[in-house]
C-alpha positions as CSV (number, residue, x, y, z in Angstrom):
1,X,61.3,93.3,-19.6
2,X,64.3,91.3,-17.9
3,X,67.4,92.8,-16.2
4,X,69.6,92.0,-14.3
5,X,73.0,94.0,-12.0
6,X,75.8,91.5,-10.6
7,X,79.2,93.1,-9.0
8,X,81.4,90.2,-8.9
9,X,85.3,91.7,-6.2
10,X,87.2,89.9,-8.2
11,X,90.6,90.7,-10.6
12,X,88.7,91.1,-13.8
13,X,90.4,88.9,-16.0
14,X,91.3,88.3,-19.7
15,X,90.0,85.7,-21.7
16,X,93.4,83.8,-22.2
17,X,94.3,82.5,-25.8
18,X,94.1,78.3,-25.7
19,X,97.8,76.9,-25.4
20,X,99.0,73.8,-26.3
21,X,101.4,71.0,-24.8
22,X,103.9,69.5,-26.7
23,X,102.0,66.3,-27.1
24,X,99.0,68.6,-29.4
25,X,96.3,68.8,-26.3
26,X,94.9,72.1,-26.1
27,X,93.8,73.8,-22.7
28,X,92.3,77.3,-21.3
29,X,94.8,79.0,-19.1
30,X,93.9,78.0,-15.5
31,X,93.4,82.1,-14.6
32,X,90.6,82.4,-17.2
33,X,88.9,78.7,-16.0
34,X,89.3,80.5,-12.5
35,X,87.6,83.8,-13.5
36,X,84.5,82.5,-15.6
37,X,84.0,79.7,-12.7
38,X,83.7,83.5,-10.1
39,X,81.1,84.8,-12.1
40,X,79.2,82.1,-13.0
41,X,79.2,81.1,-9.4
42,X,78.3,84.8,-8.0
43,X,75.7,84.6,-10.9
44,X,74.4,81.4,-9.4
45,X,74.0,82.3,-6.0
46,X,72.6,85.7,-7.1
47,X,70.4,85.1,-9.1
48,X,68.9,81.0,-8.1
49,X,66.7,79.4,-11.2
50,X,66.9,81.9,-13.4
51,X,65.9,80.9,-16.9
52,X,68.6,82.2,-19.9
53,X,67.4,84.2,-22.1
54,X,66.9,83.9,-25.5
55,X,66.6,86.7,-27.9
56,X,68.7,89.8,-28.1
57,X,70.3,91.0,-25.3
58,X,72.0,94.6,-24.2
59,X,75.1,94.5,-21.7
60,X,76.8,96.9,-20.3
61,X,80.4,96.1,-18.4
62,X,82.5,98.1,-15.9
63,X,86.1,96.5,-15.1
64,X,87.4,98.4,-11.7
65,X,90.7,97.9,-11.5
66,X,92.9,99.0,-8.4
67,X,94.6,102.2,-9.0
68,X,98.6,102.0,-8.7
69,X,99.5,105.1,-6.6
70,X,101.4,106.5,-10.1
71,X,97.7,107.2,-11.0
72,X,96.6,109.2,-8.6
73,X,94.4,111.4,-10.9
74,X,93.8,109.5,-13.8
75,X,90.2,108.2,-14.1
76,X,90.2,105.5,-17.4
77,X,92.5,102.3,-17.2
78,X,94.3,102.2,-20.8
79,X,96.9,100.3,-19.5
80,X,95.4,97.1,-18.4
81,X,93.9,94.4,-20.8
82,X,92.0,94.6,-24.1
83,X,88.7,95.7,-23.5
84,X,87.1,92.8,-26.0
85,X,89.7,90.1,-24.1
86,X,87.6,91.1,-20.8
87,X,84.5,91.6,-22.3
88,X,84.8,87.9,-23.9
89,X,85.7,85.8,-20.7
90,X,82.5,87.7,-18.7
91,X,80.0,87.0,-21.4
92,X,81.6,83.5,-22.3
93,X,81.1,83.0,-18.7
94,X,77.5,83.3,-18.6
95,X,76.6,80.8,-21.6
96,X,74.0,79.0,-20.7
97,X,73.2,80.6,-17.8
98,X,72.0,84.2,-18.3
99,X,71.4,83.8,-22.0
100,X,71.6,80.7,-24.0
101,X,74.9,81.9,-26.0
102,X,76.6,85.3,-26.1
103,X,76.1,85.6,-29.6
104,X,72.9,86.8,-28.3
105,X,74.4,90.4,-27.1
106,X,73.4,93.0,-30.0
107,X,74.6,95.9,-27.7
108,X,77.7,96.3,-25.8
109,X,79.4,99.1,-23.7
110,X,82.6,98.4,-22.0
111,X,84.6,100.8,-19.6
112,X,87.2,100.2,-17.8
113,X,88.3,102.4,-15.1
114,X,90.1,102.7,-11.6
115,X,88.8,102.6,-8.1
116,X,87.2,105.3,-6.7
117,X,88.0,105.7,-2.4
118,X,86.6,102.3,-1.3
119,X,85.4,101.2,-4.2
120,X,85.8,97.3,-4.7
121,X,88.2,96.1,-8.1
122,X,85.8,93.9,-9.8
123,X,83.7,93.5,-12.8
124,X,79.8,94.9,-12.6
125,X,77.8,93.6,-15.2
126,X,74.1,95.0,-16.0
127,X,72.3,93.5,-19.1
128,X,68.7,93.8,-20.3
129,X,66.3,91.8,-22.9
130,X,65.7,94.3,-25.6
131,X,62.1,95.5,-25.2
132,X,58.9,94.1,-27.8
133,X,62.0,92.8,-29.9
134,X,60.5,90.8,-32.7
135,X,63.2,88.0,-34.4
136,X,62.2,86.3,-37.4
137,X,64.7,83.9,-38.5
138,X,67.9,85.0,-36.3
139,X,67.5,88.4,-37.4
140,X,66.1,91.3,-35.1
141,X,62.7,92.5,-36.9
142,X,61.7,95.3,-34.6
143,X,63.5,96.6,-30.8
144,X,62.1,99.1,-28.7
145,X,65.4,100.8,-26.7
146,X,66.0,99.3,-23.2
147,X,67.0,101.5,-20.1
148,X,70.5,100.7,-19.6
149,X,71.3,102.0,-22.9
């Protein structure tokens, strides 16, 4: 079984919605472009010739986001971001790279939290193959549970 961890200090970012000029072209927001081209980079040097995957996949996120000093106790970020908005530029990010599309991931967990003392802000990503999975036609047959679960 293949897994992988990759902290990437970065903002984590949104996946932005597409815009579009007044002329009908439509664009990604230049901080979402900016965000998946940091982790597919930091994935890249990480991780040189490293084949995607195919076949289910199970990710788990953490978004570290700096804590404002009006949170001094407070331990969960509810105030920053959608959860799936994150989620969605990190695994669009990876596309071709880790796995062959994130429509792969069958198993998701997402928190997002502040800094803790010297803790980096960033996004750590750790994602496994699922074990003996069996797929018959695009459908998962048989999975044996992987340890990051």
């Amino acid at each position: 079984m293949e897994t992988f961890s990759l902290f990437v200090p970065m903002k984590p970012t949104p996946k932005g919605r597409p815009r579009m000029t007044r002329v009908g072209h439509v664009y990604t927001p230049q901080a979402t472009v900016d965000a998946e081209r940091t982790i597919r980079g930091d994935f890249l040097r990480e991780f040189p010739g490293w084949i995607p995957w195919g076949g289910p996949i199970n990710v788990r996120i953490l978004f570290r986001f700096n804590r404002p000093k009006s949170k001094k106790t407070a331990k969960f970020c509810v105030n920053q971001y959608d959860v799936d908005n994150l989620a969605k530029s990190t695994c669009d990010s990876l596309n071709g790279i880790a796995w062959l599309d994130d429509r792969q991931i069958v198993h998701m967990k997402i928190d997002k939290v502040y800094t803790e003392g010297n803790e980096l802000e960033g996004v750590l990503l750790d994602a496994a193959q699922y074990c003996n999975a069996t797929v018959n036609e695009g459908k998962v047959a048989r999975v044996k549970k992987c340890p990051i679960d």
